[in-house]
LUMTIZA-675143 format. One line per field, with one value per atom (N, C-alpha, C, O, CB): residue in three letters; y, z, x. Coordinates in steps of 0.02 Angstrom, whole numbers, plus 50000, padded with zeros to 5 digits. Atoms other than C-alpha are relative to their C-alpha. Last residue first. Glycine has a CB too. Layout:
REM residues N
res = [ALA ...]
py = [Y ...]
pz = [Z ...]
px = [X ...]
//
This chain:
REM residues 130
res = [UNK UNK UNK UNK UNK UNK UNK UNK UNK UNK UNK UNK UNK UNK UNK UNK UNK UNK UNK UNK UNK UNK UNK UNK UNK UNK UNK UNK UNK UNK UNK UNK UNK UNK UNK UNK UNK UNK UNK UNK UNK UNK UNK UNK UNK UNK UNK UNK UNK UNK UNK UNK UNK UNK UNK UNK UNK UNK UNK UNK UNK UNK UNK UNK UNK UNK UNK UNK UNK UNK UNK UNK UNK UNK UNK UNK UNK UNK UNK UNK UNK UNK UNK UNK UNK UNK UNK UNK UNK UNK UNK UNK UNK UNK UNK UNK UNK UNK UNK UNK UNK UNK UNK UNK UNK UNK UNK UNK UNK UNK UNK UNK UNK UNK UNK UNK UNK UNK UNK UNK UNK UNK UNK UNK UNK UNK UNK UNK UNK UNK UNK UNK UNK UNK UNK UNK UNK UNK UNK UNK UNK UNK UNK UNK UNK UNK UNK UNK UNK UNK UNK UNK UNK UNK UNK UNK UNK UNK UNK UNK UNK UNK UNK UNK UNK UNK UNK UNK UNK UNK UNK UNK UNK UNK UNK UNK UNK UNK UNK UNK UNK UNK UNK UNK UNK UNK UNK UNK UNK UNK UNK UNK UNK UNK UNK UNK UNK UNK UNK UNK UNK UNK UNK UNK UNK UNK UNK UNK UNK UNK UNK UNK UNK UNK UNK UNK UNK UNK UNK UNK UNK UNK UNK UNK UNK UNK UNK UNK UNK UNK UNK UNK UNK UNK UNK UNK UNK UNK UNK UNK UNK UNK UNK UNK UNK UNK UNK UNK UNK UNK UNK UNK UNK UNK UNK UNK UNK UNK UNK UNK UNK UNK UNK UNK UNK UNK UNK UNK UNK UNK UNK UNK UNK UNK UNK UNK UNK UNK UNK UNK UNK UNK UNK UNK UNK UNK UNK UNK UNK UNK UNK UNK UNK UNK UNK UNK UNK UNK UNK UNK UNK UNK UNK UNK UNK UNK UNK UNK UNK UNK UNK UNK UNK UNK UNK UNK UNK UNK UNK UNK UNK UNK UNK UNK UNK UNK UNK UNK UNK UNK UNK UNK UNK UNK UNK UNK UNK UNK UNK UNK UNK UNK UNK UNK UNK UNK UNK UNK UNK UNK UNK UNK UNK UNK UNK UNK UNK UNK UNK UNK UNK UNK UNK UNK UNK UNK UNK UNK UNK UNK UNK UNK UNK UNK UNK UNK UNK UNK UNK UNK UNK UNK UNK UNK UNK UNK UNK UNK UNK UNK UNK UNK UNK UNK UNK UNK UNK UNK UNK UNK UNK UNK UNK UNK UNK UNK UNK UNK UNK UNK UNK UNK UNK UNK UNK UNK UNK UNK UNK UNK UNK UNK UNK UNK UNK UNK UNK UNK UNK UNK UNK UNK UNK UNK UNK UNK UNK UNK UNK UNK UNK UNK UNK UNK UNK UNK UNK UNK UNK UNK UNK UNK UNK UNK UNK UNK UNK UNK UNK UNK UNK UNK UNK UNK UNK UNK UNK UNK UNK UNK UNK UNK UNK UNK UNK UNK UNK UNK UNK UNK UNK UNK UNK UNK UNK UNK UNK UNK UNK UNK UNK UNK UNK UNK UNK UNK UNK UNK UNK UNK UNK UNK UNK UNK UNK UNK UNK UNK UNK UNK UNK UNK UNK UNK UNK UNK UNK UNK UNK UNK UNK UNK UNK UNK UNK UNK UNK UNK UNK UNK UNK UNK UNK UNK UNK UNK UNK UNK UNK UNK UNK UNK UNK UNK UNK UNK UNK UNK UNK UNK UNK UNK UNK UNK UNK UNK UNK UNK UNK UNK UNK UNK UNK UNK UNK UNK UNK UNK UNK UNK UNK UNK UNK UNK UNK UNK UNK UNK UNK UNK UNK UNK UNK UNK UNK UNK UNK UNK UNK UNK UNK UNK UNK UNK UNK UNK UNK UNK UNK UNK UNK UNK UNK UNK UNK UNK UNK UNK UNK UNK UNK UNK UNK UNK UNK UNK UNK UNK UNK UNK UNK UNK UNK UNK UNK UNK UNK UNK UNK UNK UNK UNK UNK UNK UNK UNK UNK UNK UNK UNK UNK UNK UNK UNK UNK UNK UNK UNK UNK UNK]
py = [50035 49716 50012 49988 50027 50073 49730 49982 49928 49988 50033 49880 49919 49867 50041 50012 49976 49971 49980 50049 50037 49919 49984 49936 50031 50076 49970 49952 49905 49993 49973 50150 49905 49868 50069 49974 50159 49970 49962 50123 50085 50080 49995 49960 50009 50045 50239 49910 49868 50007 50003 50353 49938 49911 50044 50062 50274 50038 50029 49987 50076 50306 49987 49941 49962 50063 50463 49936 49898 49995 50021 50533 49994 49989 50054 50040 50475 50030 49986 50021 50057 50575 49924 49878 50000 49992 50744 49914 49881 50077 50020 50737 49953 49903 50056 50081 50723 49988 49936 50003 50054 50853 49972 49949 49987 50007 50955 49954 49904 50052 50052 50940 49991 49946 50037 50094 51005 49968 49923 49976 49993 51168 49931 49883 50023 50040 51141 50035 50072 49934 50034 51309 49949 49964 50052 50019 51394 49962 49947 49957 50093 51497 49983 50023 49977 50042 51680 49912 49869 50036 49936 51787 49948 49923 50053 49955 51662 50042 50031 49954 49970 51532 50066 50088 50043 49939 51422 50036 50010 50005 49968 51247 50088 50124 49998 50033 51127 50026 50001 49961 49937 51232 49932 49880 50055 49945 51128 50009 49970 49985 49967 51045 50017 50024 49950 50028 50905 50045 50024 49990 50073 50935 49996 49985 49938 49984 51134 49931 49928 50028 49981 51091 50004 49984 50039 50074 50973 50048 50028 49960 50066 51110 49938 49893 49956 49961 51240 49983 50015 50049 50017 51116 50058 50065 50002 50059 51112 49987 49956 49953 50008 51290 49935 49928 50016 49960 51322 49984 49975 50086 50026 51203 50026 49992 50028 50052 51290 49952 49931 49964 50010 51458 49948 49955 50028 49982 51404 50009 49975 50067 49938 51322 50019 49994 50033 49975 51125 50085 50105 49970 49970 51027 50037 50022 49933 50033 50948 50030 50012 50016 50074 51002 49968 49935 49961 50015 51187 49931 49907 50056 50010 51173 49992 49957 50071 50040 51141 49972 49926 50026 50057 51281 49915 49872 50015 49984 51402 49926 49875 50078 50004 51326 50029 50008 50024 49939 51336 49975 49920 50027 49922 51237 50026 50050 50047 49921 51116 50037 50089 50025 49993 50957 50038 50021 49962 49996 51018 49958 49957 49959 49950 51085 49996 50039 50024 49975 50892 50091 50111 49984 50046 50789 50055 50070 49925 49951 50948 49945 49984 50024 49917 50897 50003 50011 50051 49981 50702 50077 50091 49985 50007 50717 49992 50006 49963 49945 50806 49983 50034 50039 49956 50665 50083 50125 50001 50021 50539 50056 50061 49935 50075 50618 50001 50048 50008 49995 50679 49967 49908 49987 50037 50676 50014 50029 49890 50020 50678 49987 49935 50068 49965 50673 49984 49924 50039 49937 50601 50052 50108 50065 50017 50465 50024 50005 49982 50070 50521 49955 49909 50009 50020 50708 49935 49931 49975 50079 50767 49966 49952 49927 50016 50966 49919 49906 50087 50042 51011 49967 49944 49965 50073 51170 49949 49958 49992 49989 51346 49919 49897 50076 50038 51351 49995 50000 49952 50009 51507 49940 49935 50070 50059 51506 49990 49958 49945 49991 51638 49964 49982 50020 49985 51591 50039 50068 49944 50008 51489 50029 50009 49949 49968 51527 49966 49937 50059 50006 51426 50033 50035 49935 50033 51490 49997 50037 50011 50074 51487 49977 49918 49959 50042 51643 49945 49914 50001 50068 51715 49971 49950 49908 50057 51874 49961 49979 50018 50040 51973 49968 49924 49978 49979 52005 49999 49987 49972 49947 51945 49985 49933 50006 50017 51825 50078 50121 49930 49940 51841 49968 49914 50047 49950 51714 50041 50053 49967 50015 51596 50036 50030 49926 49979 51549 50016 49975 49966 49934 51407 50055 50038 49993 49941 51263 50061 50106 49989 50005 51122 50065 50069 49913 49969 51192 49986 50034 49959 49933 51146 50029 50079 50037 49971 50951 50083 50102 49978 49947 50853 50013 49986 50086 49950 50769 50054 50107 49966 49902 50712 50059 50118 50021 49991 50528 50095 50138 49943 49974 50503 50043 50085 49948 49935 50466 50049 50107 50001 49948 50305 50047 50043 50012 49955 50164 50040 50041 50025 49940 50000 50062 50061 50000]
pz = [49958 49741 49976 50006 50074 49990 49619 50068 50096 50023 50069 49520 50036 50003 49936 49996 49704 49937 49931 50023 49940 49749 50000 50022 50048 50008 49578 50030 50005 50047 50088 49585 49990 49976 49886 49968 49783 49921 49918 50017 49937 49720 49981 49942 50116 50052 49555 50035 50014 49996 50040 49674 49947 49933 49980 49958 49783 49986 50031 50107 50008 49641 50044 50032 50025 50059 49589 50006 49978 49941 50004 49767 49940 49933 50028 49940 49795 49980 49967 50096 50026 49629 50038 50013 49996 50063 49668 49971 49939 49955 49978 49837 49950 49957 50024 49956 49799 49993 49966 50104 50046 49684 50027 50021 49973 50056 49797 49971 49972 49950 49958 49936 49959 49976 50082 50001 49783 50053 50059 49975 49964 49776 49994 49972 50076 49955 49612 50058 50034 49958 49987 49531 50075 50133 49998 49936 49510 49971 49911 50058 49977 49375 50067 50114 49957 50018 49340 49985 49950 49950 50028 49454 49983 50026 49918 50045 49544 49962 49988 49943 50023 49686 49955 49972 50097 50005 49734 49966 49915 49979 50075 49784 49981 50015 50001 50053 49903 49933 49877 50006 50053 50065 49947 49964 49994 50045 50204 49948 49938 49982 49955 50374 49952 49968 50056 50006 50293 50029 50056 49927 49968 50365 49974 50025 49975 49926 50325 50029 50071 50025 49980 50155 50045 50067 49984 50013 50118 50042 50096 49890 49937 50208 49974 50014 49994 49949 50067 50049 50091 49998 50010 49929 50052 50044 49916 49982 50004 49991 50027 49960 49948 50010 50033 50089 50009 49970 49845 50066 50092 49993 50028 49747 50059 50085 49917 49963 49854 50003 50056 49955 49952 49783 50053 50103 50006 49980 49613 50078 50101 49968 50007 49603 50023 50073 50024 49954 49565 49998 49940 50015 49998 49423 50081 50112 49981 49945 49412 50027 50068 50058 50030 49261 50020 49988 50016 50072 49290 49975 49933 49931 49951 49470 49953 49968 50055 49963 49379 50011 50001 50044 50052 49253 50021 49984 49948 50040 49396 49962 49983 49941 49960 49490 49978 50013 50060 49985 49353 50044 50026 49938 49987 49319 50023 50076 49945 50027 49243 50017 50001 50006 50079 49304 49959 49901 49974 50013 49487 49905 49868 50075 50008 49496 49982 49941 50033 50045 49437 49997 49944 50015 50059 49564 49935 49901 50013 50015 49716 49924 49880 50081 50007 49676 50006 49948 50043 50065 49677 49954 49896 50011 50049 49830 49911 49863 50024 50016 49906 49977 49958 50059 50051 49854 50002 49957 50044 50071 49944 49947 49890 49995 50038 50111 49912 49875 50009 50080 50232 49938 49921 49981 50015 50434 49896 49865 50047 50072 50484 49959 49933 49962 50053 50664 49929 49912 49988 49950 50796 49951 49970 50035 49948 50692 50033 50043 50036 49974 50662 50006 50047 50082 49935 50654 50026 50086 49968 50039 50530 50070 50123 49958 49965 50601 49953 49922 49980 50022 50565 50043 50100 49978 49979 50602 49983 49963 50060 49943 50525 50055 50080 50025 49991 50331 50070 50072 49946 49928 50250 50028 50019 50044 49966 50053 50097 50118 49957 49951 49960 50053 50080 49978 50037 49893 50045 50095 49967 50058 50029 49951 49947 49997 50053 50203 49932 49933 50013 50050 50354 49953 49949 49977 50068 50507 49962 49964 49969 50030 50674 49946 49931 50035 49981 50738 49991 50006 50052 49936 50601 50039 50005 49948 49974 50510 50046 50090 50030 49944 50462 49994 49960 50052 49917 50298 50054 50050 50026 49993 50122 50076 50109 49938 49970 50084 50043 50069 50040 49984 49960 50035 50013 49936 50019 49903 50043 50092 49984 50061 50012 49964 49996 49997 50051 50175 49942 49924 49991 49986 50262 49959 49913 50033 50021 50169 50024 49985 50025 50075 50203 49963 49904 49988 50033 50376 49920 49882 50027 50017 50424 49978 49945 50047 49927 50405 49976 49917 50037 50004 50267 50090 50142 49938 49953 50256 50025 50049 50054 50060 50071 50081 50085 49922 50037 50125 49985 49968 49911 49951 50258 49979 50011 50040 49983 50121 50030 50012 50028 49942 50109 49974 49912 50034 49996 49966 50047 50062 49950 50000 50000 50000 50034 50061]
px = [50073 49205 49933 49885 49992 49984 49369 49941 49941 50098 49998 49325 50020 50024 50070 50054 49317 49974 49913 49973 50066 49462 49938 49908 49986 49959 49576 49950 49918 50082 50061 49487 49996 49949 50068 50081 49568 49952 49891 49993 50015 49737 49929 49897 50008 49977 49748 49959 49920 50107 50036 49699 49980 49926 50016 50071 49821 49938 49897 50001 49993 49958 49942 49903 50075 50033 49891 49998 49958 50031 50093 49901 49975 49914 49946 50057 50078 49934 49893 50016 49994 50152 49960 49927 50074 50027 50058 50022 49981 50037 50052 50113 49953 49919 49972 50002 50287 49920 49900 50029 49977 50264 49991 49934 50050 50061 50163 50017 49980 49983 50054 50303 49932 49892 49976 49981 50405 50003 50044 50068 49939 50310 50030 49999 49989 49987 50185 50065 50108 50016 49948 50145 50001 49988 50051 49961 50005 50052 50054 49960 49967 49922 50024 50026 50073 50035 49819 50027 49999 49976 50050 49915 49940 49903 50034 49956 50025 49942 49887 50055 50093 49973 50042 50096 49923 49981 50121 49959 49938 50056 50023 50043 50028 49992 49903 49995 50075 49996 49997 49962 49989 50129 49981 50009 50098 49955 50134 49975 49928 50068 49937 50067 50045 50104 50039 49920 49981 50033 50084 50033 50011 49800 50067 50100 49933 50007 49824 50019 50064 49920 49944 49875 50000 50054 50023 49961 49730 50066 50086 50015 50014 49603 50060 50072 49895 49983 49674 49985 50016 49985 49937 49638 50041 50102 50017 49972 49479 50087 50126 49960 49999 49441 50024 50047 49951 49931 49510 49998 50053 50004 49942 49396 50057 50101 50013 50033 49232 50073 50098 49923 49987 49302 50006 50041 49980 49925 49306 50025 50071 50014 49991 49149 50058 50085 49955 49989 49149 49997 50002 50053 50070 49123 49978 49927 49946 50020 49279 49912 49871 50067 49990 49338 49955 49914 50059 50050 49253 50013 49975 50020 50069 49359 49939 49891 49985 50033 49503 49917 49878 50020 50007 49492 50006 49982 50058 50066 49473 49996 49969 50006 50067 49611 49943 49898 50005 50056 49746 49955 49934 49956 49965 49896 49956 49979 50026 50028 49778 50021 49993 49944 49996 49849 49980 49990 49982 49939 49902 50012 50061 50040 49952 49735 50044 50059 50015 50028 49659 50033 50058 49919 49998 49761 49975 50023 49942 49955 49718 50033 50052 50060 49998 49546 50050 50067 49967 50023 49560 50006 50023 49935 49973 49668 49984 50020 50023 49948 49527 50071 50101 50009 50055 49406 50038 50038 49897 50000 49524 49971 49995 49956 50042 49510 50020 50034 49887 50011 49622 49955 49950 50052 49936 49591 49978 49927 50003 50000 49414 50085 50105 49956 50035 49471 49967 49967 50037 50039 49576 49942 49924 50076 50055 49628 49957 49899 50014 49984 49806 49925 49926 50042 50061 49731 50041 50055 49900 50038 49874 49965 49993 50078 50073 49883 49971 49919 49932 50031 50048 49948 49949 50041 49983 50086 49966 49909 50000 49975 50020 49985 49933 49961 50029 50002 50041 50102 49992 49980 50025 49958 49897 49986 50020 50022 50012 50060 50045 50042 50057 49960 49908 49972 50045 50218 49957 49978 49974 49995 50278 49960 49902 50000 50008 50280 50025 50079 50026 49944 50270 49977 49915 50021 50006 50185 50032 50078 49968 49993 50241 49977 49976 49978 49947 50190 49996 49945 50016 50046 50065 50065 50112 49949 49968 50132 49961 49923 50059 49934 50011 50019 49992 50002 50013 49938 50034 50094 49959 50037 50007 49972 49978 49945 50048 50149 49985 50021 50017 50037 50290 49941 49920 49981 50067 50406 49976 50012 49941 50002 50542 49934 49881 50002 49963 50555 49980 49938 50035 49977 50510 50022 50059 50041 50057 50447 50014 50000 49928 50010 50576 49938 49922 49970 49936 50616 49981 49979 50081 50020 50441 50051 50038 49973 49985 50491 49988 49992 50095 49940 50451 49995 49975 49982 50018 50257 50050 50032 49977 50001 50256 49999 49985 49867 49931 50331 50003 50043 49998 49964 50192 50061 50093 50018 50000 50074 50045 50051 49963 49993 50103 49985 49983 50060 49965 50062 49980 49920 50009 50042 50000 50044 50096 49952]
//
């Protein structure tokens, strides 16, 4: 079975780096515009990540664009953003570099981006086999 665990880094790996709007948050990491403040993976303790928001950030990070996503996916733009802005929170970094009208993968995205095709990929596998 494939992990997850692999895309989680350490906050040093995100520190740093681009431009970020409003206050400062103590202890948040910066990337881009992206502030994401400690890692919050439930373990259990919660909803925790789900499949259907690796689907979504899967489809941003193949369209460059979150508009044109969220029209793939049949979704409204803001709605798209909120989740893929709950995935980052639940991993505890930065996945996406937000840019006028595109993004950019960070390379905890990449990673991410290569693990949640493959157990996309499992998950699709499972439910074709019951």
């Amino acid at each position: 079975m494939v992990g997850v665990t692999a895309v989680l880094g350490t906050a040093e790996d995100e520190v740093g780096g681009g431009r970020s709007h409003g206050p400062s948050m103590p202890g948040a990491r910066k990337s881009g515009q992206c502030r994401v403040l400690g890692l919050s993976h439930t373990l259990g303790n919660g909803p925790g990540m789900e499949l259907r928001q690796l689907r979504y950030f899967v489809a941003v990070a193949e369209t460059g664009n979150i508009s044109r996503a969220a029209r793939k996916i049949f979704l409204t733009q803001p709605a798209l953003s909120r989740q893929i802005k709950a995935l980052e929170e639940e991993i505890g970094q930065c996945l996406l570099e937000r840019q006028a009208h595109s993004i950019r993968l960070t390379p905890v995205g990449d990673r991410l981006l290569h693990d949640a095709r493959e157990l996309i990929e499992h998950a699709d596998q499972v439910l074709e086999r019951v």
